[in-house]
SEGU-806236 format. One line per field, with one value per atom (N, C-alpha, C): atom name; residue in three letters; x, y, z. Coordinates in steps of 0.05 Angstrom, whole numbers, plus 5000, padded with zeros to 4 digits. Layout:
N
atom = c(CA | ...)
type = c(ALA | ...)
u = c(X | ...)
v = c(Y | ...)
w = c(Z | ...)
***
This chain:
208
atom = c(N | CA | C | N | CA | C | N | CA | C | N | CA | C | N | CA | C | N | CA | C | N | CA | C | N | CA | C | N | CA | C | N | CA | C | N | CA | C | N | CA | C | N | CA | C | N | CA | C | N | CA | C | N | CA | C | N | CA | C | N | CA | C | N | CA | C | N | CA | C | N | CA | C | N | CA | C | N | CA | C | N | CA | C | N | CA | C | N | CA | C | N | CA | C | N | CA | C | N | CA | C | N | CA | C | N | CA | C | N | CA | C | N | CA | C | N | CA | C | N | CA | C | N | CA | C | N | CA | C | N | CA | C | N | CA | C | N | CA | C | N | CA | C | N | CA | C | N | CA | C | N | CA | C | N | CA | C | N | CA | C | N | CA | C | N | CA | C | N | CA | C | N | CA | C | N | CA | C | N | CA | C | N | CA | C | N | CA | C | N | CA | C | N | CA | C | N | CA | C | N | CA | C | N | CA | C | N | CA | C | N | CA | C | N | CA | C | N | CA | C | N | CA | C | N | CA | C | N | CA | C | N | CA | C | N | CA | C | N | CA | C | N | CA | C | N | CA | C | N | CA | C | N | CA | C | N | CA | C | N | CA | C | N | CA | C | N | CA | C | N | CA | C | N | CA | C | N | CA | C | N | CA | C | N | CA | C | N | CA | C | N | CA | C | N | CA | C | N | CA | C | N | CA | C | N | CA | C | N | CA | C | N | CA | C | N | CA | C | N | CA | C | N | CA | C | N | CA | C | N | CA | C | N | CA | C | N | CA | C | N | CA | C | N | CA | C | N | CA | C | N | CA | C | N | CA | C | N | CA | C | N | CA | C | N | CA | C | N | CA | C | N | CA | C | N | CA | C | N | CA | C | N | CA | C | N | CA | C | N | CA | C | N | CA | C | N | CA | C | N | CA | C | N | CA | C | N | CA | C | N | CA | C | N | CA | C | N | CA | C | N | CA | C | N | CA | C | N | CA | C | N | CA | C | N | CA | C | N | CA | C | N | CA | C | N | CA | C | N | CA | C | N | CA | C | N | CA | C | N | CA | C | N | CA | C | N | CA | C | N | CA | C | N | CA | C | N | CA | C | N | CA | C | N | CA | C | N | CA | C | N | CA | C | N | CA | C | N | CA | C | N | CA | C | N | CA | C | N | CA | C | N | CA | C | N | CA | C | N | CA | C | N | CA | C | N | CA | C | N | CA | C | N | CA | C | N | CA | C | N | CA | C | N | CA | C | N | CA | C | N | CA | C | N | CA | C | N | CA | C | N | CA | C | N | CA | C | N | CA | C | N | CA | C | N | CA | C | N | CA | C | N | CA | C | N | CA | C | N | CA | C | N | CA | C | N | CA | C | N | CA | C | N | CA | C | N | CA | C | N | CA | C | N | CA | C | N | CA | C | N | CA | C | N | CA | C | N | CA | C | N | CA | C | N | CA | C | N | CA | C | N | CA | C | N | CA | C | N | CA | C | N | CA | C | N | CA | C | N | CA | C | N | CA | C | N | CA | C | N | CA | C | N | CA | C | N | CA | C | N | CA | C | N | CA | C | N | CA | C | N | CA | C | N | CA | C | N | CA | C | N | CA | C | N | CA | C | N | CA | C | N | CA | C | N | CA | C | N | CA | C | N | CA | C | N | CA | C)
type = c(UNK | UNK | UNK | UNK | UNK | UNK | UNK | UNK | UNK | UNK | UNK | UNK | UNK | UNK | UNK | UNK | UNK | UNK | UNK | UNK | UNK | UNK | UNK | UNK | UNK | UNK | UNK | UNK | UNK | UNK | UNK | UNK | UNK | UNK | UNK | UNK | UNK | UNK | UNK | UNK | UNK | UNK | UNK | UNK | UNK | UNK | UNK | UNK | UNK | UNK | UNK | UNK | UNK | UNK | UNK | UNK | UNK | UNK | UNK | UNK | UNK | UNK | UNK | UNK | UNK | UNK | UNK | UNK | UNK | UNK | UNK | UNK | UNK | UNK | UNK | UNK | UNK | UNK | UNK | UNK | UNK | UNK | UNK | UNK | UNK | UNK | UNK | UNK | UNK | UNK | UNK | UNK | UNK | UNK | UNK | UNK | UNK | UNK | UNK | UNK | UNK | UNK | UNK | UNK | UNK | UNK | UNK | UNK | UNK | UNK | UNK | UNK | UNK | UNK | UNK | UNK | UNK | UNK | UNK | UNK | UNK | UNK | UNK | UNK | UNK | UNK | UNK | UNK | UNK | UNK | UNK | UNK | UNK | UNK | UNK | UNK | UNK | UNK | UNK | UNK | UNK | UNK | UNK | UNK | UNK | UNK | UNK | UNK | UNK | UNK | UNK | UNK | UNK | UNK | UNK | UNK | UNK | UNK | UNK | UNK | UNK | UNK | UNK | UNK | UNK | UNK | UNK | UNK | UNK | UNK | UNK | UNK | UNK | UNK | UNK | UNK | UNK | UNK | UNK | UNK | UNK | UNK | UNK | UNK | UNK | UNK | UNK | UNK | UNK | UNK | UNK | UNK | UNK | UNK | UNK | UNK | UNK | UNK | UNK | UNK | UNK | UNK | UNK | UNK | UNK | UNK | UNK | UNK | UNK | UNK | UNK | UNK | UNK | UNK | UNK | UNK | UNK | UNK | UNK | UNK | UNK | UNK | UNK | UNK | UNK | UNK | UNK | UNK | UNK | UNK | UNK | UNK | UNK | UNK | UNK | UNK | UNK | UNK | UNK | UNK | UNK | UNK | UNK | UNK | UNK | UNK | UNK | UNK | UNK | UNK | UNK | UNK | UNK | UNK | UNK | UNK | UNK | UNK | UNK | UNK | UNK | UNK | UNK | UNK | UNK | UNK | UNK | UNK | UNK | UNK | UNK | UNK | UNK | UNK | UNK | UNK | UNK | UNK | UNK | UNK | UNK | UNK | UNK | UNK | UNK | UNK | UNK | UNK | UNK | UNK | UNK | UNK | UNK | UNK | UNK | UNK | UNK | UNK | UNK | UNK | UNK | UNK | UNK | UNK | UNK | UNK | UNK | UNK | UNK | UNK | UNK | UNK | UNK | UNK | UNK | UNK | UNK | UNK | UNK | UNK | UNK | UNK | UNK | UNK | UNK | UNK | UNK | UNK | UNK | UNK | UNK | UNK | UNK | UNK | UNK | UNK | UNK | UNK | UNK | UNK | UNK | UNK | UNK | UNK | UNK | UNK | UNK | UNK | UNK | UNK | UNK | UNK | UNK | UNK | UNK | UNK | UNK | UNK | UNK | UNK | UNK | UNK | UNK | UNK | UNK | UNK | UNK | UNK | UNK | UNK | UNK | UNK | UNK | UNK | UNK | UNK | UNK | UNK | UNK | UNK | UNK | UNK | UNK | UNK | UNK | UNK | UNK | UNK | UNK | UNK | UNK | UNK | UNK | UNK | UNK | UNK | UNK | UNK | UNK | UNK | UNK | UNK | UNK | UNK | UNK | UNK | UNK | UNK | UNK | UNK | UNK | UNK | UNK | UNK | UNK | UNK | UNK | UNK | UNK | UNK | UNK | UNK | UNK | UNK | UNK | UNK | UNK | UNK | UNK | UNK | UNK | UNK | UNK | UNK | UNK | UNK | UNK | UNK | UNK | UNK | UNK | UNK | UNK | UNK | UNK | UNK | UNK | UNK | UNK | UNK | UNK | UNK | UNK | UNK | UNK | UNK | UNK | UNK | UNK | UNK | UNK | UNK | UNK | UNK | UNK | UNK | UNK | UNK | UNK | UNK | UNK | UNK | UNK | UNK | UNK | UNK | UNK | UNK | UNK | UNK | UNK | UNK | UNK | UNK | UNK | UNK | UNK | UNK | UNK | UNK | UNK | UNK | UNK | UNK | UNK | UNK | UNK | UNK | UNK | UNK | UNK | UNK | UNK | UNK | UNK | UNK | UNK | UNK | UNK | UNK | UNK | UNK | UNK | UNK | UNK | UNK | UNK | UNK | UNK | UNK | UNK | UNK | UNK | UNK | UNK | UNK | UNK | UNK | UNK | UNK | UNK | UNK | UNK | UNK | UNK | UNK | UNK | UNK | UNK | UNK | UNK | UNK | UNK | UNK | UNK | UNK | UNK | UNK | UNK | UNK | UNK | UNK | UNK | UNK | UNK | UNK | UNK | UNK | UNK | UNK | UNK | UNK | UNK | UNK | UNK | UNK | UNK | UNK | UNK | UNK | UNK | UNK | UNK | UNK | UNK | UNK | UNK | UNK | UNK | UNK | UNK | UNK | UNK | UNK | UNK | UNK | UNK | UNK | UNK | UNK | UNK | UNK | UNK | UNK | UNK | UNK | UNK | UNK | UNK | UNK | UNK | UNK | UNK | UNK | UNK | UNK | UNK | UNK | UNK | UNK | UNK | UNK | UNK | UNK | UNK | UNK | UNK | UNK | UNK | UNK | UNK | UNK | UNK | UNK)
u = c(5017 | 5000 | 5017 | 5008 | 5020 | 5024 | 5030 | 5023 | 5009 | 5022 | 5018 | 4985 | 4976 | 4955 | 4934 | 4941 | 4924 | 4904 | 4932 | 4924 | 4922 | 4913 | 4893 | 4873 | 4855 | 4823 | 4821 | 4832 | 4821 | 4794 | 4779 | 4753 | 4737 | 4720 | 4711 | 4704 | 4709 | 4705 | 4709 | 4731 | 4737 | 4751 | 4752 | 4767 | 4790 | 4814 | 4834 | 4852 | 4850 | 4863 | 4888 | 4911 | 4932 | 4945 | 4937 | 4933 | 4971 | 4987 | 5013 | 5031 | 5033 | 5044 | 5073 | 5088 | 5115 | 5107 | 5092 | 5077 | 5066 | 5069 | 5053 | 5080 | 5093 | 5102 | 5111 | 5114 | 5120 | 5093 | 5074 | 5046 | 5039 | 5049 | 5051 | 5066 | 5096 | 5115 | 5111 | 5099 | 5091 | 5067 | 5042 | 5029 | 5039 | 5054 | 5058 | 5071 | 5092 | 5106 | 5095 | 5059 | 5038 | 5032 | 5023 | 5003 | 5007 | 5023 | 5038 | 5026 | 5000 | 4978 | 4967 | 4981 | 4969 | 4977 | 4959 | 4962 | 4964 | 4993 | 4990 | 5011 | 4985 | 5006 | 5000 | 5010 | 5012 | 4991 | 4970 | 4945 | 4921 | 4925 | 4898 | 4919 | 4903 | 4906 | 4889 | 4886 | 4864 | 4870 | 4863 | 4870 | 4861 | 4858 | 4845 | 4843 | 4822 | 4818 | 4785 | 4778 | 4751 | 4744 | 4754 | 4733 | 4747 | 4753 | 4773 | 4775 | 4766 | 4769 | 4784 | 4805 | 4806 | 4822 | 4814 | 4812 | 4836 | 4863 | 4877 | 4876 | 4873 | 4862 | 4877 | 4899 | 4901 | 4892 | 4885 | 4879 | 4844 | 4832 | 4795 | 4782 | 4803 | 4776 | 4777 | 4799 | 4791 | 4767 | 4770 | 4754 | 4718 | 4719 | 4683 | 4685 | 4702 | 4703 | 4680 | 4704 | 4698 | 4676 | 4661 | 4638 | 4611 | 4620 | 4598 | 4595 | 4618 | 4620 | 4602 | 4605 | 4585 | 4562 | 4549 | 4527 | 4516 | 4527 | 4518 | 4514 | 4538 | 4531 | 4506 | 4499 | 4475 | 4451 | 4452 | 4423 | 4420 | 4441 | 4437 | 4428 | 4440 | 4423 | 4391 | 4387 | 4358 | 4343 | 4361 | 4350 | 4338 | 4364 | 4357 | 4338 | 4324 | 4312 | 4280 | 4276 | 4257 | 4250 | 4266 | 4265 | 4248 | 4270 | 4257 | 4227 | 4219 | 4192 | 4181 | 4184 | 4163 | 4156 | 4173 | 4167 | 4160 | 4165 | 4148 | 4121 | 4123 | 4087 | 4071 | 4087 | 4077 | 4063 | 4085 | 4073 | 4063 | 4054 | 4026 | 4006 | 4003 | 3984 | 3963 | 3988 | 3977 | 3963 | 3958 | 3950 | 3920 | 3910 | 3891 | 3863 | 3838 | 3818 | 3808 | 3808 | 3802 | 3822 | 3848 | 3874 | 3880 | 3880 | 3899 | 3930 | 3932 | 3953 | 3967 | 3967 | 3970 | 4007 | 4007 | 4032 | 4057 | 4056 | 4073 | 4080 | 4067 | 4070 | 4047 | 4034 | 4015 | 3985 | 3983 | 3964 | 3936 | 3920 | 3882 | 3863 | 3859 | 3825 | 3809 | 3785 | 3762 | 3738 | 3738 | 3729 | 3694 | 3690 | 3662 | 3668 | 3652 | 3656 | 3626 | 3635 | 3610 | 3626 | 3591 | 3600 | 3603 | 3606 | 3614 | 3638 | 3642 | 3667 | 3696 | 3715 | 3739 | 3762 | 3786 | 3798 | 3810 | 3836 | 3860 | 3875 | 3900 | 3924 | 3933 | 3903 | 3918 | 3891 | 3880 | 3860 | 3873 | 3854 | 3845 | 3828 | 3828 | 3814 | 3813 | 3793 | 3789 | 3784 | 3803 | 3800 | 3809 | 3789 | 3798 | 3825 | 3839 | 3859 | 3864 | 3871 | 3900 | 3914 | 3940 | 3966 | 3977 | 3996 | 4012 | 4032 | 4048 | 4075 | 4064 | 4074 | 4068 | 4066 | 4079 | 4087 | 4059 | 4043 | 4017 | 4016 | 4044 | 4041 | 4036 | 4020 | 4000 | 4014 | 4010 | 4025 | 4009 | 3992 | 3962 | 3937 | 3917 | 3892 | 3872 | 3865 | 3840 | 3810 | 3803 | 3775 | 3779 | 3797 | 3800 | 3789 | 3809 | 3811 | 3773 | 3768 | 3737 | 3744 | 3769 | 3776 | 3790 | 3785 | 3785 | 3813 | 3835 | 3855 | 3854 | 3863 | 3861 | 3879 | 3882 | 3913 | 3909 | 3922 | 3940 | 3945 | 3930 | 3933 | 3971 | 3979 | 3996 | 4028 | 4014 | 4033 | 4039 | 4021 | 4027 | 4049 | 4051 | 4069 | 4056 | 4079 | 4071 | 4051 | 4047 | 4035 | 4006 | 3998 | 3965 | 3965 | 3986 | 3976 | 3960 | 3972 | 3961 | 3938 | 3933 | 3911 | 3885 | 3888 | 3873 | 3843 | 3863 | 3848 | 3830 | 3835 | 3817 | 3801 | 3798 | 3775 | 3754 | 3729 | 3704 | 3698 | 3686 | 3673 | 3660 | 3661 | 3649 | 3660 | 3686 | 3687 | 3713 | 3715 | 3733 | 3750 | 3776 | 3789 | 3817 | 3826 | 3855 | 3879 | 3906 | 3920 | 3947 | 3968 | 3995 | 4012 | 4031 | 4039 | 4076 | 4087 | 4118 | 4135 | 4158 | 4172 | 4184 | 4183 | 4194 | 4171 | 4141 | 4123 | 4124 | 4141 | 4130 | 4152 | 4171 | 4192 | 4218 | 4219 | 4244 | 4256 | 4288 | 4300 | 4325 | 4315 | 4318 | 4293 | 4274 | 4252 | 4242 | 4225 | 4228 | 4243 | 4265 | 4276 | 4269 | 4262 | 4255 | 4218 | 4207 | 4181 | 4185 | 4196 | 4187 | 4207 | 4218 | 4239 | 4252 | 4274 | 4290 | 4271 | 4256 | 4242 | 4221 | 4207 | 4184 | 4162 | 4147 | 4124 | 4094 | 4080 | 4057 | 4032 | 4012 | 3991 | 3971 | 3949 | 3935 | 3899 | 3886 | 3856 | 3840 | 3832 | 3830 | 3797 | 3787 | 3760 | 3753 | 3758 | 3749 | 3727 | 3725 | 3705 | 3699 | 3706 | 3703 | 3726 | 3721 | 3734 | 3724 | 3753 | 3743 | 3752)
v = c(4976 | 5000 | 5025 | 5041 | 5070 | 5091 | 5099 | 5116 | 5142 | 5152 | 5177 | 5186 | 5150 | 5144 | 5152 | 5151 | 5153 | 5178 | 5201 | 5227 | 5244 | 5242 | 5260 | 5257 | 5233 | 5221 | 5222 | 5234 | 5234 | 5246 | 5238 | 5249 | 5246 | 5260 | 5262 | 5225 | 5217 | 5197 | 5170 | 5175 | 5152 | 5125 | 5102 | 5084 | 5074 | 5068 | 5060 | 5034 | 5017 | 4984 | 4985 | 4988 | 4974 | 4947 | 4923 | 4895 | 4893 | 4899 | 4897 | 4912 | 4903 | 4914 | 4929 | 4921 | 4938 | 4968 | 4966 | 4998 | 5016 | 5010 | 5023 | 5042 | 5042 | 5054 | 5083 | 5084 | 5091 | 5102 | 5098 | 5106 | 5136 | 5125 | 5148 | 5171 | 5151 | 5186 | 5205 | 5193 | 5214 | 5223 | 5212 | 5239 | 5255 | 5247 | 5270 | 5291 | 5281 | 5296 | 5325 | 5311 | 5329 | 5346 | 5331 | 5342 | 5341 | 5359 | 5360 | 5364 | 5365 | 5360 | 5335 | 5312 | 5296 | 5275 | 5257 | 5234 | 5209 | 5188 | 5167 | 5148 | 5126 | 5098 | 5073 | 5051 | 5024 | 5019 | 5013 | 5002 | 5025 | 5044 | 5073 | 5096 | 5111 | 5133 | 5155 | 5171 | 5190 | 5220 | 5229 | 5261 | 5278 | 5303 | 5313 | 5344 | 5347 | 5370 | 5381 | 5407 | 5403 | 5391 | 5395 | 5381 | 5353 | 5340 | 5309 | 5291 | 5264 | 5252 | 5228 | 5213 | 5194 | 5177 | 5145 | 5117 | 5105 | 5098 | 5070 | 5051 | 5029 | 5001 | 4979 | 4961 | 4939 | 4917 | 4929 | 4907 | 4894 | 4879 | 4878 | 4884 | 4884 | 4884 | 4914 | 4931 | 4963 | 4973 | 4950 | 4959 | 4960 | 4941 | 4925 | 4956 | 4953 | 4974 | 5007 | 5011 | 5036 | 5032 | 5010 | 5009 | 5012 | 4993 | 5002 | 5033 | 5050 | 5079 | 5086 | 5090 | 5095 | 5090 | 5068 | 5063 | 5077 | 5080 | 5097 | 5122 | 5133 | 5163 | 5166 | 5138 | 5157 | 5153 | 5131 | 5127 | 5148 | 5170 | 5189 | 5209 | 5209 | 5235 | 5225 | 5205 | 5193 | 5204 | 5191 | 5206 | 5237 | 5248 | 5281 | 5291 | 5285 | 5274 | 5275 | 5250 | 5244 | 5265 | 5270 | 5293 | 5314 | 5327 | 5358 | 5352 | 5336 | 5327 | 5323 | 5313 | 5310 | 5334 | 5350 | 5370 | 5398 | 5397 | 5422 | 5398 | 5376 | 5376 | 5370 | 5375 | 5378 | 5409 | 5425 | 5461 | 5461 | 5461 | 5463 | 5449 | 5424 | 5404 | 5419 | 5435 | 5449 | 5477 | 5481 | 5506 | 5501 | 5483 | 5463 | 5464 | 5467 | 5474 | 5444 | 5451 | 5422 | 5414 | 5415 | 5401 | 5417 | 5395 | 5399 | 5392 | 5407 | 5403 | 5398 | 5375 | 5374 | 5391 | 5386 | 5392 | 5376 | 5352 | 5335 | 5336 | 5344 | 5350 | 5333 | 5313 | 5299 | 5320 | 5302 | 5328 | 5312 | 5318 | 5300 | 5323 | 5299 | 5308 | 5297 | 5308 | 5293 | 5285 | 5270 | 5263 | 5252 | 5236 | 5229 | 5238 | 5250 | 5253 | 5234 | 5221 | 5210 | 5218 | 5203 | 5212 | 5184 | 5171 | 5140 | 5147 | 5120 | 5116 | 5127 | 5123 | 5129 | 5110 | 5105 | 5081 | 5103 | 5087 | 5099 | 5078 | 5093 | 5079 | 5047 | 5032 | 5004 | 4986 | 4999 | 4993 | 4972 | 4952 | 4933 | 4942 | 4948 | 4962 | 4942 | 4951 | 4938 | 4972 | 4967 | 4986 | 4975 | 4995 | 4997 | 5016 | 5008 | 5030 | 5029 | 5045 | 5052 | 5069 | 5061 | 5071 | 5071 | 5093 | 5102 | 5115 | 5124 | 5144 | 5167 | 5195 | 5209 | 5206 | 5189 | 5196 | 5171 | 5164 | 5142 | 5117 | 5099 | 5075 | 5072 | 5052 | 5035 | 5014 | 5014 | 4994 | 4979 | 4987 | 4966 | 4979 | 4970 | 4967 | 4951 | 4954 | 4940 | 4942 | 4975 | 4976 | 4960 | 4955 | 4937 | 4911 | 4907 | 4869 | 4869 | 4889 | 4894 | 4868 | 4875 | 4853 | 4867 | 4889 | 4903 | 4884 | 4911 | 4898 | 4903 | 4881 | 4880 | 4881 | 4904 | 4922 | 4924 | 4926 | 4936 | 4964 | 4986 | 5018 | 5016 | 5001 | 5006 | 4998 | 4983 | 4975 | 4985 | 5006 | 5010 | 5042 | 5048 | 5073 | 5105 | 5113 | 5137 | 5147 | 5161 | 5172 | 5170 | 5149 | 5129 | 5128 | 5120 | 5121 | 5145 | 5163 | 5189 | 5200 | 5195 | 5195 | 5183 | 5153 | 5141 | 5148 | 5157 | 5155 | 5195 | 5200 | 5224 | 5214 | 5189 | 5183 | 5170 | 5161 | 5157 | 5130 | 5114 | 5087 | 5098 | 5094 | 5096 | 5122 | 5139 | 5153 | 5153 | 5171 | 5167 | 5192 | 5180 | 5211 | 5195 | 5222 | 5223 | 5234 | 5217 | 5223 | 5229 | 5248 | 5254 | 5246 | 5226 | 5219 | 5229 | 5250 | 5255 | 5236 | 5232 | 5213 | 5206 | 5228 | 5218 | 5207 | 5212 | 5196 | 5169 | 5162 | 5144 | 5122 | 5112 | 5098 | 5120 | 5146 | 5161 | 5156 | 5162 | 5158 | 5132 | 5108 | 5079 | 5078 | 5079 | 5064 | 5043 | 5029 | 4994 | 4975 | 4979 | 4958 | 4977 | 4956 | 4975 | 4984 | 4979 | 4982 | 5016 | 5018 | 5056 | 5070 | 5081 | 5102 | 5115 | 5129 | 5146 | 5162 | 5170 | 5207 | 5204 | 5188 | 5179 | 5190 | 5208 | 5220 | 5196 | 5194 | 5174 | 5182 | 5173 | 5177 | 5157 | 5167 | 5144 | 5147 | 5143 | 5138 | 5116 | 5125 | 5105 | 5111 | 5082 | 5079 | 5063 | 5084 | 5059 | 5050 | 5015 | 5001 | 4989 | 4985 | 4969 | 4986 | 4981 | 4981 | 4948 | 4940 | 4909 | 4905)
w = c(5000 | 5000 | 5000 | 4981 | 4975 | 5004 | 5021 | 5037 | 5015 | 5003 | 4986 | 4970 | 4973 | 4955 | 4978 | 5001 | 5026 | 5026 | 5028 | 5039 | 5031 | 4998 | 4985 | 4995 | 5003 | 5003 | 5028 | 5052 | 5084 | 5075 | 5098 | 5094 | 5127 | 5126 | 5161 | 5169 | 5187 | 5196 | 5187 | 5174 | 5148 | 5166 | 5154 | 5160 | 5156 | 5153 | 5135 | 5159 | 5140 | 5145 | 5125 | 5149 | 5132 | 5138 | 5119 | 5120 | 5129 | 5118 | 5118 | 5137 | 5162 | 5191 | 5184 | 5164 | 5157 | 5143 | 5138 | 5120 | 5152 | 5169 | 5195 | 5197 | 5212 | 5210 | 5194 | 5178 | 5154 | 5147 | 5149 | 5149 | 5170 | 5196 | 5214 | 5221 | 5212 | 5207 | 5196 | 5160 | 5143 | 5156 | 5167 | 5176 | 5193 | 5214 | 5243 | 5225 | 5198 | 5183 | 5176 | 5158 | 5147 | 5162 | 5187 | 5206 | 5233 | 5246 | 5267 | 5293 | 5299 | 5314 | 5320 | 5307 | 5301 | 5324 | 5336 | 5350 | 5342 | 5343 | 5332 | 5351 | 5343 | 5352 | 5325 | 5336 | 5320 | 5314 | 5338 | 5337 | 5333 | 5337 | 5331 | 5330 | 5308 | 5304 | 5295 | 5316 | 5311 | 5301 | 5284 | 5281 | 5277 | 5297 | 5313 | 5297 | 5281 | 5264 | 5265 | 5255 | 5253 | 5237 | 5213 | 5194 | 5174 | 5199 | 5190 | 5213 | 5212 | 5247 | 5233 | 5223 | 5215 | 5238 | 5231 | 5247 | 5235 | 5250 | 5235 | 5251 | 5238 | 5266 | 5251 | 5254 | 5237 | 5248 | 5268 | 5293 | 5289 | 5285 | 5278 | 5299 | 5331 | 5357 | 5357 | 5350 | 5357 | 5325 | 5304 | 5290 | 5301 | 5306 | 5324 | 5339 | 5363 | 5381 | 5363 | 5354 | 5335 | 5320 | 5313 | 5304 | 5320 | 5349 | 5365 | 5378 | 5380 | 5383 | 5360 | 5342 | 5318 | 5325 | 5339 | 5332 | 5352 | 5376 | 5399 | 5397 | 5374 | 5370 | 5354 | 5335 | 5318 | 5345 | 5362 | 5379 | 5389 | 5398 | 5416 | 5394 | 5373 | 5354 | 5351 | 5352 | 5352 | 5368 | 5396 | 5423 | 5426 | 5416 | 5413 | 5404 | 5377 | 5348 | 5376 | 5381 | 5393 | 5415 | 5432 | 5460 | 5446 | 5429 | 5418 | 5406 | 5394 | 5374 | 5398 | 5422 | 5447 | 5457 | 5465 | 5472 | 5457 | 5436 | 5413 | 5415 | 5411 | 5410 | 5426 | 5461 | 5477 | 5487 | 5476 | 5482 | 5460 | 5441 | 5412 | 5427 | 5429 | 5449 | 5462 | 5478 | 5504 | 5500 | 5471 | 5466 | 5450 | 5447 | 5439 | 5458 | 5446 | 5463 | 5487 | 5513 | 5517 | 5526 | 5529 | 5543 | 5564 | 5584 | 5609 | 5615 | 5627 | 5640 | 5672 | 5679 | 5715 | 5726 | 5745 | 5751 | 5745 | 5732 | 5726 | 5700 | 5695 | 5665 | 5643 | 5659 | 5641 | 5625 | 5599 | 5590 | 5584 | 5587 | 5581 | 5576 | 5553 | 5539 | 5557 | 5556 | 5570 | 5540 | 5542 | 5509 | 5519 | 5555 | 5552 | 5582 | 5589 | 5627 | 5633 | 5669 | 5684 | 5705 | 5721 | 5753 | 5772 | 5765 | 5773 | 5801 | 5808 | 5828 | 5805 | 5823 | 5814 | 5826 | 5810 | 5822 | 5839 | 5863 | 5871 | 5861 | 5870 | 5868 | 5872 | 5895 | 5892 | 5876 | 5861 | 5845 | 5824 | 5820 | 5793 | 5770 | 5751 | 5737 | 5712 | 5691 | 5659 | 5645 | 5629 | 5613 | 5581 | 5568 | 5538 | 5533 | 5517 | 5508 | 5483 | 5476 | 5446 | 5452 | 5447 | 5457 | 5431 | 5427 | 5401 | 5406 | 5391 | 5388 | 5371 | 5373 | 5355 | 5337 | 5316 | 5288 | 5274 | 5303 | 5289 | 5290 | 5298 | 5307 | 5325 | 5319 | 5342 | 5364 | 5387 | 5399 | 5415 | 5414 | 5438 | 5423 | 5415 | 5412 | 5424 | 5445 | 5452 | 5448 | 5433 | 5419 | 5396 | 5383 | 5361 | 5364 | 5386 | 5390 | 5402 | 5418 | 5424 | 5450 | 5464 | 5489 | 5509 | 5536 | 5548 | 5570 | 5573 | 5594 | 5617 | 5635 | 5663 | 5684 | 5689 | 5696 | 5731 | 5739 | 5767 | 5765 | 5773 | 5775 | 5783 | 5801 | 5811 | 5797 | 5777 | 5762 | 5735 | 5729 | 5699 | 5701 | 5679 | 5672 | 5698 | 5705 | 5725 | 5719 | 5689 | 5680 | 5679 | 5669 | 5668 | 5698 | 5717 | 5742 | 5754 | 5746 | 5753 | 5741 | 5713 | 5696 | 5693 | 5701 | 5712 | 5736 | 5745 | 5779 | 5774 | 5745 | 5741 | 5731 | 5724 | 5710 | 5733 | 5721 | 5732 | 5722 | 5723 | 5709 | 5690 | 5662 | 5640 | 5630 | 5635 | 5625 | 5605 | 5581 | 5563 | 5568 | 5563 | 5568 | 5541 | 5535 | 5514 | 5535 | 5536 | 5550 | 5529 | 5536 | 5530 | 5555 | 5546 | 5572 | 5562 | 5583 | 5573 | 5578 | 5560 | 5567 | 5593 | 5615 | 5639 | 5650 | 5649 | 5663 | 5653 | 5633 | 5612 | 5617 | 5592 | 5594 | 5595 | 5593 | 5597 | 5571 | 5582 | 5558 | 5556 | 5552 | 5556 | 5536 | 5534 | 5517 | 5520 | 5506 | 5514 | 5481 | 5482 | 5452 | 5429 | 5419 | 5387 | 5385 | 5403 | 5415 | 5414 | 5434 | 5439 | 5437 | 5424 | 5431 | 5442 | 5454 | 5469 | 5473 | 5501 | 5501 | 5487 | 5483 | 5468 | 5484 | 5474 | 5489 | 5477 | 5492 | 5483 | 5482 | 5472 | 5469 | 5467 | 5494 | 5488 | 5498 | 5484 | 5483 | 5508 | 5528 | 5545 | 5546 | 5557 | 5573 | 5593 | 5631 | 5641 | 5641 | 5638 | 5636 | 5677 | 5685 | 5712 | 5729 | 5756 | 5779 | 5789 | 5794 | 5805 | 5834)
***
């Protein structure tokens, strides 16, 4: 391998494998040569510019390494991605005729009001739901299935905990639940997202 052929083509975040361990050397002199800022060893070399980050690895475990760094940086731009989209369409939401807002930050429609009992906190309940993500996927339907779930107040998400217990038997309410009442920013897998704000259509049916 050319060294010379190299270091026209740096480019931001590039990779470069040199298969042949006697060219290393000789690989690194001439850059510190180029680029006298520059940090280098045998096994990595990184160089530290704004608008240039390049990787030398001959090694395959610092390559994996440097791949799972990659993959972490994009989840967190995801993350970011998701946060901001929760919260601009949390303050629009909130400007909407008909939405509340408690002190926690949870937000509800009241879509059917009654005057029935009300659960607390160590309540059994049946309720209908649909639950979604902003962007419209569905992640639970039970007016669908037309087969009502049978939950533990005390066990579901902060949020519904707290939402819940505003409701009445037979009444329908629309909930915004923020991602810290919710799953935060962990998510659940490929299920919900980093900062994932939720939304969901409830009706309690029973106090049991």
């Amino acid at each position: 391998m050319c060294v010379s052929s190299l270091t026209p083509s740096f480019r931001r975040g590039s990779y470069y494998r040199i298969k042949h361990k006697p060219f290393i050397p000789l690989f690194l002199k001439t850059i510190r040569y180029i680029f006298p800022f520059t940090k280098a060893t045998s096994t990595l070399f990184v160089f530290l510019k704004p608008d240039i980050s390049i990787f030398l690895f001959p090694e395959e475990k610092i390559s994996i390494k440097l791949a799972k760094r990659e993959s972490k940086t994009k989840n967190k731009g995801a993350a970011g991605h998701h946060r901001k989209m929760g919260e601009d369409f949390l303050a629009i939401n909130l400007q909407k005729d008909g939405v509340f807002e408690t002190k926690s930050g949870l937000q509800y429609l009241i879509v059917e009001e009654t005057s029935g009992a009300k659960p607390d906190e160590w309540s059994t309940i049946r309720i209908h739901q649909r639950a979604q993500l902003l962007d419209g996927k569905i992640l639970e339907d039970t007016y669908r299935q037309n087969k009502p779930d049978e939950v533990a107040l005390n066990e579901m998400i902060e949020g519904l905990q707290e939402g819940l217990q505003l409701m009445s038997i037979g009444s329908r309410f629309k909930f915004w639940v923020p991602a810290d009442l919710a799953w935060g920013r962990k998510g659940t897998s490929n299920k919900i997202p980093p900062y994932a704000v939720l939304a969901f259509d409830i009706r309690l049916v029973e106090i049991l």
